[in-house]
TIKEDREN-722715 format. One line per field, with one value per residue (C-alpha): chain; residue in three letters; residue number from 0; x, y, z. Coordinates in steps of 0.001 Angstrom, whole numbers, m for minus. Example, Ala and Ser with C-alpha at 12.3 -4.5 7.8 and 13.67 -1.06 7.14 Angstrom:
BEGIN
ch <- c(A	A);
aa <- c(ALA	SER);
i <- c(0	1);
xx <- c(12300	13670);
yy <- c(m4500	m1060);
zz <- c(7800	7140);
END
This chain:
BEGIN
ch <- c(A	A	A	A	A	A	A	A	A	A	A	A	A	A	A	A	A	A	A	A	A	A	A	A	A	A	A	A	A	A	A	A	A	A	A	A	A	A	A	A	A	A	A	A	A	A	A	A	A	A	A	A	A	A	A	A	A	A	A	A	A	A	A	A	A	A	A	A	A	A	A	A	A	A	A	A	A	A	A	A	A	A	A	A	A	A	A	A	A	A	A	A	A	A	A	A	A	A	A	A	A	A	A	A	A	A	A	A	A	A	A	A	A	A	A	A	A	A	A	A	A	A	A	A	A	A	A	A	A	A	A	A	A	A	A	A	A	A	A	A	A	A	A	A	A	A	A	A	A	A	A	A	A	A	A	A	A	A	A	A	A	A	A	A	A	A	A	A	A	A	A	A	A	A	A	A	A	A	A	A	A	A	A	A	A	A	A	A	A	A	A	A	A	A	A	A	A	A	A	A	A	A	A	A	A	A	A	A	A	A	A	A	A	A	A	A	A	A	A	A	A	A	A	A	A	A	A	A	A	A	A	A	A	A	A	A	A	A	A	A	A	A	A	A	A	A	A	A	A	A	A	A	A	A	A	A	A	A	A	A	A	A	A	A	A	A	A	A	A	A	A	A	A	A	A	A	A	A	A	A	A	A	A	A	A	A	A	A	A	A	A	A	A	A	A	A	A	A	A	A	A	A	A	A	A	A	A	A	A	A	A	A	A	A	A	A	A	A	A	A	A	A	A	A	A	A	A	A	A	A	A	A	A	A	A	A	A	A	A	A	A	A	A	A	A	A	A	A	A	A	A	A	A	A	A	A	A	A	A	A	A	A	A	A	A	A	A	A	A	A	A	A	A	A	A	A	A	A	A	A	A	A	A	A	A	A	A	A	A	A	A);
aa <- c(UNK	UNK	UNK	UNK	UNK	UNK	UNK	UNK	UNK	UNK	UNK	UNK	UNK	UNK	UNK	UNK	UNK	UNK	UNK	UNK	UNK	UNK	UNK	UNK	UNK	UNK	UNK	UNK	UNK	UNK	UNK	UNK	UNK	UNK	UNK	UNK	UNK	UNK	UNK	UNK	UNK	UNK	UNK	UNK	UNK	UNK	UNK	UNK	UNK	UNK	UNK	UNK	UNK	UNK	UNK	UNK	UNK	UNK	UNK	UNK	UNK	UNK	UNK	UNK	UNK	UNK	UNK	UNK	UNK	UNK	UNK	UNK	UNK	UNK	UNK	UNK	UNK	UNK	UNK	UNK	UNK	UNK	UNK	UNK	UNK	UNK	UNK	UNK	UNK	UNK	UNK	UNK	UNK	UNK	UNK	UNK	UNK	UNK	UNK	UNK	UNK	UNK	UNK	UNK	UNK	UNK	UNK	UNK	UNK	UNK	UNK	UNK	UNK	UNK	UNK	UNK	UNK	UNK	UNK	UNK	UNK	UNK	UNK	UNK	UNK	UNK	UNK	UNK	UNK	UNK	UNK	UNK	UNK	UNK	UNK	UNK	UNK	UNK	UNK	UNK	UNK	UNK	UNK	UNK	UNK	UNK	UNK	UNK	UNK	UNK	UNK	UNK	UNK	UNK	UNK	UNK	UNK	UNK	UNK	UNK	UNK	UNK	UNK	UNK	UNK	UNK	UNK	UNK	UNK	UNK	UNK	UNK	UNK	UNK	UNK	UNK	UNK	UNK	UNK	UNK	UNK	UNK	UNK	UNK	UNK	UNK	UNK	UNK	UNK	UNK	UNK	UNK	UNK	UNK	UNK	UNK	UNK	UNK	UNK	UNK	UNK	UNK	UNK	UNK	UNK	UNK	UNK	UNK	UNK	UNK	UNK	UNK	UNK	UNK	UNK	UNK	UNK	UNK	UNK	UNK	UNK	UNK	UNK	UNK	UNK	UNK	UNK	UNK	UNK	UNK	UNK	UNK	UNK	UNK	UNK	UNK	UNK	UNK	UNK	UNK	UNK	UNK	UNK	UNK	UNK	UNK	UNK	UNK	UNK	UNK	UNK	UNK	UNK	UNK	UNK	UNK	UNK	UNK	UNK	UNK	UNK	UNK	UNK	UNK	UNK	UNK	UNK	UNK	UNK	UNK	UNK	UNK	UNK	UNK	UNK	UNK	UNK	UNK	UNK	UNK	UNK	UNK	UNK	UNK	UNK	UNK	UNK	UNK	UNK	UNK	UNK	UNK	UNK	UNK	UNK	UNK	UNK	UNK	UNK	UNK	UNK	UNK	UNK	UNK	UNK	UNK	UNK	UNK	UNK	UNK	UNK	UNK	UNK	UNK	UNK	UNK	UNK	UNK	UNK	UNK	UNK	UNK	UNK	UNK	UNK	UNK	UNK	UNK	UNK	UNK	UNK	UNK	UNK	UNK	UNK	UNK	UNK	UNK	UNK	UNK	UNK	UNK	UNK	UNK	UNK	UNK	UNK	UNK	UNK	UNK	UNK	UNK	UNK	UNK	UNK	UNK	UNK	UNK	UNK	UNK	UNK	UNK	UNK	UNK	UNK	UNK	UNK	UNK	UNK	UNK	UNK	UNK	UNK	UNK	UNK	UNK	UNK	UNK	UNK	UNK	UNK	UNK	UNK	UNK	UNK	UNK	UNK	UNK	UNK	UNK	UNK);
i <- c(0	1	2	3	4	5	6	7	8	9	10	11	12	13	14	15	16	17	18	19	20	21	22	23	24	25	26	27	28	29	30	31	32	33	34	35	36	37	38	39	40	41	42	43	44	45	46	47	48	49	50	51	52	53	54	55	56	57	58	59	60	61	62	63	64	65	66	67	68	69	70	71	72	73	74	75	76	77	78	79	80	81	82	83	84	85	86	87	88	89	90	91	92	93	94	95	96	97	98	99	100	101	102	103	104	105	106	107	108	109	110	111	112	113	114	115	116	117	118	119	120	121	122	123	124	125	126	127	128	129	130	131	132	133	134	135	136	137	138	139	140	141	142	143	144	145	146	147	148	149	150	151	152	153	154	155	156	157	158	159	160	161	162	163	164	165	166	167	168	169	170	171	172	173	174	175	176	177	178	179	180	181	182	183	184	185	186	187	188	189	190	191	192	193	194	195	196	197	198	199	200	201	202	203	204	205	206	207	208	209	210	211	212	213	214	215	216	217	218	219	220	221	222	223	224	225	226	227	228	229	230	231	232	233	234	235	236	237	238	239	240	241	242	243	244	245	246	247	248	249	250	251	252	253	254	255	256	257	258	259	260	261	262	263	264	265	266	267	268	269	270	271	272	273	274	275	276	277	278	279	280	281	282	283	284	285	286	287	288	289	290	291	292	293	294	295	296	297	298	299	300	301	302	303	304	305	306	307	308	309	310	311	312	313	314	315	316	317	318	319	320	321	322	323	324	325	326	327	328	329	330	331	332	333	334	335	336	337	338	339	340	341	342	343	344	345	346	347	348	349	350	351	352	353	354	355	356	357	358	359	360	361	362	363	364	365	366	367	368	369	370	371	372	373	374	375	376	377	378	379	380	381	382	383	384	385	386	387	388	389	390);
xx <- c(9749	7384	3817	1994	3908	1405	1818	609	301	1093	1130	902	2734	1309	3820	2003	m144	2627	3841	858	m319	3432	2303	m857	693	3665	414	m1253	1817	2341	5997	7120	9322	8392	10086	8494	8675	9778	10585	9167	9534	7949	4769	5184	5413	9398	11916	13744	11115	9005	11650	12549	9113	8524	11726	10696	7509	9473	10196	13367	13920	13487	12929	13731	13174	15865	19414	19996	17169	18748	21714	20088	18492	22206	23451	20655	21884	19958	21647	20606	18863	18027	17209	17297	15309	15643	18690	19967	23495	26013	24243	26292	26708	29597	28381	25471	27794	29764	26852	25530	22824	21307	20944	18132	19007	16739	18923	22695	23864	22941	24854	27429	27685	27359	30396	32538	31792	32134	35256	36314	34682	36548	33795	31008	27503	24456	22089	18172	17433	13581	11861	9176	6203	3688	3460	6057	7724	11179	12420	13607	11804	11824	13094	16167	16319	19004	21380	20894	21169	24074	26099	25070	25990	29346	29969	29294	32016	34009	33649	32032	28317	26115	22170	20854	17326	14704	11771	8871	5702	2494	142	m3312	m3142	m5629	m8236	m9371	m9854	m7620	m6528	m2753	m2339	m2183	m866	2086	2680	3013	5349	7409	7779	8873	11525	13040	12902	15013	17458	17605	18390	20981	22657	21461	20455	18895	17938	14365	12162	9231	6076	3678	3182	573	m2629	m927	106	m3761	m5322	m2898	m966	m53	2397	3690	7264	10173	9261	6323	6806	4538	4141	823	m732	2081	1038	m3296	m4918	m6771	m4636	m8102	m11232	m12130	m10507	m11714	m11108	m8576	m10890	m11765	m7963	m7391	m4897	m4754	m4061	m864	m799	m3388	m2998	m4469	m3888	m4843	m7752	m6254	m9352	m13046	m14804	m18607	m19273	m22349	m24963	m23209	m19743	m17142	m14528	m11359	m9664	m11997	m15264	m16218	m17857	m20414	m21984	m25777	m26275	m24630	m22158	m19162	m15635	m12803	m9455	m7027	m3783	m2658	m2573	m1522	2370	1666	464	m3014	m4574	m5693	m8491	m9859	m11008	m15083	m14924	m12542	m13802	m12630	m13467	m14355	m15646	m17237	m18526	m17443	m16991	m16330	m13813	m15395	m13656	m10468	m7339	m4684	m1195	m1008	m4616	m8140	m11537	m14326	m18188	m18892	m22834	m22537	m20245	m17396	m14734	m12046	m8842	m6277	m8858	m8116	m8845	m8467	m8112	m8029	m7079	m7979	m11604	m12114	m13718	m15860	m12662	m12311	m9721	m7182	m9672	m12728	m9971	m8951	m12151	m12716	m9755	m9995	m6683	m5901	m5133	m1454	m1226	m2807	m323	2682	2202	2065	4890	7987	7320	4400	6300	5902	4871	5947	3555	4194	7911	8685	7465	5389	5633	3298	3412	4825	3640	6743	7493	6133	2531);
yy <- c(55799	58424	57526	60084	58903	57096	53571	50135	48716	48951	47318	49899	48700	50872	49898	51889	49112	47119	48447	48524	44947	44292	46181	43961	40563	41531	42590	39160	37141	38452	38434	35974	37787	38214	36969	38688	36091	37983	35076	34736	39108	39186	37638	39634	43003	43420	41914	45109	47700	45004	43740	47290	48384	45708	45797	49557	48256	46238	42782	41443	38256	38028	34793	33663	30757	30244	31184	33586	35934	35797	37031	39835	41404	40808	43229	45680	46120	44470	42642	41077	37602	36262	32635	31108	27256	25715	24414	21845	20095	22596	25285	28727	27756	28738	32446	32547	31604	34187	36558	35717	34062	31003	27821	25322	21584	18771	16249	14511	16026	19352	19677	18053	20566	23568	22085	21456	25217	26437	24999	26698	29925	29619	30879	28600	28265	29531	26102	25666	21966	22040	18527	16976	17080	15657	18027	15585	18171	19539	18471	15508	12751	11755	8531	10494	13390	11678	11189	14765	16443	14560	15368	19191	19049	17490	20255	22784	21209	21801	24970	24521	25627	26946	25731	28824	27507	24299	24562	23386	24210	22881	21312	22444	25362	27357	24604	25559	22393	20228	16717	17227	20363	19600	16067	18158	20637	17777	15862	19329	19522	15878	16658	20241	18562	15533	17703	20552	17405	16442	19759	21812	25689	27400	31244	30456	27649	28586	26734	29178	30772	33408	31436	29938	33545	34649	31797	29552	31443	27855	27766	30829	30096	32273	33483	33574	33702	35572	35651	36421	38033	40745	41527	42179	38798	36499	33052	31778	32472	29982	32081	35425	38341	40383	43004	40408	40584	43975	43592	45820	44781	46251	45538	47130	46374	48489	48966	51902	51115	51300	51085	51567	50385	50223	46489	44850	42220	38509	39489	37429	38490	36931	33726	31096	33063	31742	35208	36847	40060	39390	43283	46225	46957	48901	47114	48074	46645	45753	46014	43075	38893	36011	37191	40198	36890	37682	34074	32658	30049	33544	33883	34761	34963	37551	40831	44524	47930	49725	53596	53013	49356	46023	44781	40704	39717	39091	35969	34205	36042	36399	36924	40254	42096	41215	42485	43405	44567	47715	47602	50607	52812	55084	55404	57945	55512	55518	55108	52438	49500	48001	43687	43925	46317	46669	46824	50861	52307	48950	47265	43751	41819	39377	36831	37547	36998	33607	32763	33528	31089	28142	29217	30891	34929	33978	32843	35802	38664	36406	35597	38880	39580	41655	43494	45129	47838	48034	51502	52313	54516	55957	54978	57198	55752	58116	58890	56000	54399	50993	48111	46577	42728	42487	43950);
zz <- c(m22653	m22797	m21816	m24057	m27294	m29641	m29375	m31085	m28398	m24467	m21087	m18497	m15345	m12934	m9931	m6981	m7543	m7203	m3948	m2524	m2763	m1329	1600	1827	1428	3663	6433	5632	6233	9816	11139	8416	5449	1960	m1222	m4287	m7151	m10260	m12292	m16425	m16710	m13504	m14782	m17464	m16182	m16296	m13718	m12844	m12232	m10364	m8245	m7227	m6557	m4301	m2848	m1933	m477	2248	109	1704	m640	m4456	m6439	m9480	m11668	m14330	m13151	m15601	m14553	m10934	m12584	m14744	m11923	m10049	m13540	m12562	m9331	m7161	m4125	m1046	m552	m4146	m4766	m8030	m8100	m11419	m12502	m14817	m15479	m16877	m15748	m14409	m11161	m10286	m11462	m9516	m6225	m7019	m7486	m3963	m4795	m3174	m5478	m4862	m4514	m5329	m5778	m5754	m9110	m8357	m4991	m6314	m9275	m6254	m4557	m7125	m9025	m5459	m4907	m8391	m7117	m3855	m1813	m355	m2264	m276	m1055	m373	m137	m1685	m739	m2841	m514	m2177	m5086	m7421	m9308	m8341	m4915	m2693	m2426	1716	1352	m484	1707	4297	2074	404	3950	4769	1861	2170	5806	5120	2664	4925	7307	4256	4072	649	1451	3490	3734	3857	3350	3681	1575	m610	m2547	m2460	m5090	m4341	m2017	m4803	m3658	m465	1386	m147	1810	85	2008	5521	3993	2444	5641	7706	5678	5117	8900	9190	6516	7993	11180	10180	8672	11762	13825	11794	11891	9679	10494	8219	7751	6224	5754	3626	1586	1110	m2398	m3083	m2109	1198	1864	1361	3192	5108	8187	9400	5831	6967	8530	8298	5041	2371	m2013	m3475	m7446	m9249	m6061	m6169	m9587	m8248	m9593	m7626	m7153	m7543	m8196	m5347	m3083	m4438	m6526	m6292	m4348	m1854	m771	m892	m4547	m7299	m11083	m11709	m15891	m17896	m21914	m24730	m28549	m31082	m33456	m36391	m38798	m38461	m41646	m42873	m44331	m45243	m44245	m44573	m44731	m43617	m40475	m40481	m41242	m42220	m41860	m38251	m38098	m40488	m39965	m39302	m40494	m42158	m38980	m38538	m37535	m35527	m36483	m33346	m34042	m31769	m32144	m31360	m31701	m28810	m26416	m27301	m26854	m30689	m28538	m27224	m30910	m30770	m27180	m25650	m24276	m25505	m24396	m27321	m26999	m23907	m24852	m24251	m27410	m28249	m30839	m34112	m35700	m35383	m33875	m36271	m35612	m35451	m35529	m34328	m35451	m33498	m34540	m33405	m33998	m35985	m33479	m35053	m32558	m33743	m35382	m32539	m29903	m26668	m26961	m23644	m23520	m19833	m16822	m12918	m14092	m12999	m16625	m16884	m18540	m18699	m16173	m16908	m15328	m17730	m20338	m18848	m18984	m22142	m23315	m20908	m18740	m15743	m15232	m14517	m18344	m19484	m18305	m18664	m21881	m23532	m26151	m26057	m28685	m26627	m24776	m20941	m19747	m16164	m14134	m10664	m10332	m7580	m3935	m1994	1310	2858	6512	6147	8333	9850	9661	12751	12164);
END
């Protein structure tokens, strides 16, 4: 795409950015190995570019949610250790085995659905048995996990699998503190412990997602997942800002103003007239809503950079277009208006917009729409000294 073209709207991806907060995280999880999490777009920012950046940036694993987004970025290109964790019945299993990619397993019916399509597949399935810890999502319960090891070990002596990987995920490791994170390491270690005594070896065990990576070297392992911290925000504010840990914001979103428009004292902005112009003002029409993931309970509250200012949104968010007061200000039509960005020109972040709409930052870059086009910026990898895994 070419960056200069006029444009609606855009997300710039910048992906040195990228790269570089790799580098960081990969520094900050010592001699463990990194997964970058690229799962929903990659937050957001696009699967494929992301995953390669941060593959160039020393990655060694990549993660993905949904199977089919392990097997888009398999389309792309992309080999080496991939592992896809949410599955249900019927889903293409016996694909993904014969992509290479490692299946999680949280439960009877999904190893026995691994076995059987890699029976079909004639080639054992790489499987990551994911225990329930404490956080009571996906995963094994430990009164279960016996049963679960021994039927993944006896397909292994089948020839049918392989458990590549033991793992978990915590519930609270944004709250620094937290009783149900030591509670949840220790039970994790009780559960890979029980199943390395029962046979199994695996290549990685891993816990820690981006805040464990940031703040928990115990939850290190063999191998860390990072997500939203690959992508420059803050796991938590709790923890710090992105700056406190060394990450840049890699997506930076703008629109065109499209109109800039005298109106007069008491006129009404918007659907329903939540807004009315105390004075005569001048407006700036955004040409970006709800349907470009621009968050409708941001409406009165979420901050623009406007010619210089930060400007609030005037009124409800519509589906496609927001207004803001410009206090009398003429901005050129076509100028930026930047929602959020690293926060260098006195920007807004993705944070300041969470806040402005009750969420969290992770929300607030994956939610924006495809119809926003992604903008890639410093694709090529320059020459850089790379910390090894070892640093």
């Amino acid at each position: 795409m070419n960056e200069t073209a006029p444009l609606r709207a855009r997300a710039e991806i910048d992906l040195a950015a990228l790269r570089a907060n790799v580098r960081v995280l990969r520094a900050r999880a010592g001699g463990a190995h990194l997964m970058a999490v690229v799962k929903s777009d990659a937050y957001g920012h696009g699967a494929v570019p992301c995953a390669k950046a941060a593959l160039e940036a020393g990655a060694t694993w990549l993660g993905t949610a949904t199977p089919h987004e392990a097997l888009a970025l398999r389309a792309a290109g992309l080999g080496g250790p991939l592992l896809c964790w949410l599955w249900t019945p019927g889903g293409p299993w016996r694909e993904a085995i014969e992509a290479g990619i490692d299946v999680s397993v949280s439960g009877m019916w999904a190893l026995r659905e691994a076995v059987a399509a890699a029976t079909a597949a004639g080639r054992p399935a790489r499987i990551q048995l994911k225990a329930d810890t404490g956080l009571g999502r996906n995963g094994c319960q430990p009164a279960d996990w016996p049963e679960l090891v021994a039927e993944a070990l006896a397909a292994e002596t089948a020839g049918l699998a392989k458990v590549t990987g033991l793992w978990s995920h915590f519930a609270c490791a944004d709250e620094p503190g937290h009783p149900s994170i030591a509670a949840q390491l220790g039970v994790f270690r009780d559960m890979v412990a029980y199943a390395e005594k029962a046979g199994a070896e695996p290549e990685v065990r891993h816990m820690a997602n981006s805040p464990a990576t940031l703040t928990l070297p115990e939850a290190h392992f063999d191998l860390v997942r990072t997500g939203i911290a690959m992508y420059g925000i803050s796991p938590s504010p709790e923890l710090g800002t992105s700056a406190d840990f060394g990450l840049r914001p890699v997506m930076t979103l703008a629109a065109s103003v499209a109109l800039v428009k005298e109106v007069p004292a008491g006129h009404g902005v918007s659907y329903g007239h939540h807004y009315t112009t105390s004075a005569e003002t001048t407006l700036g029409l955004i040409p970006v809503g709800y349907a470009d993931g621009v968050p409708r309970h941001a409406s009165g509250r979420g901050p623009v950079l406007v010619d210089g200012k930060v400007r609030t949104i005037a009124g409800r968010v519509a589906m496609d277009q927001f207004v803001v007061d410009l206090d009398g200000d003429r901005p050129e039509t076509g100028a930026d208006a930047v929602l959020f960005g690293p926060g260098d020109r006195g920007e807004p972040t993705a944070e300041d917009w969470a806040v402005a709409s009750d969420t969290i930052a992770y929300e607030i870059v994956t939610r924006i729409g495809a119809r926003v086009p992604r903008v890639y910026v410093n694709e090529r990898d320059e020459p850089h000294e790379t910390p090894t895994d070892n640093d």
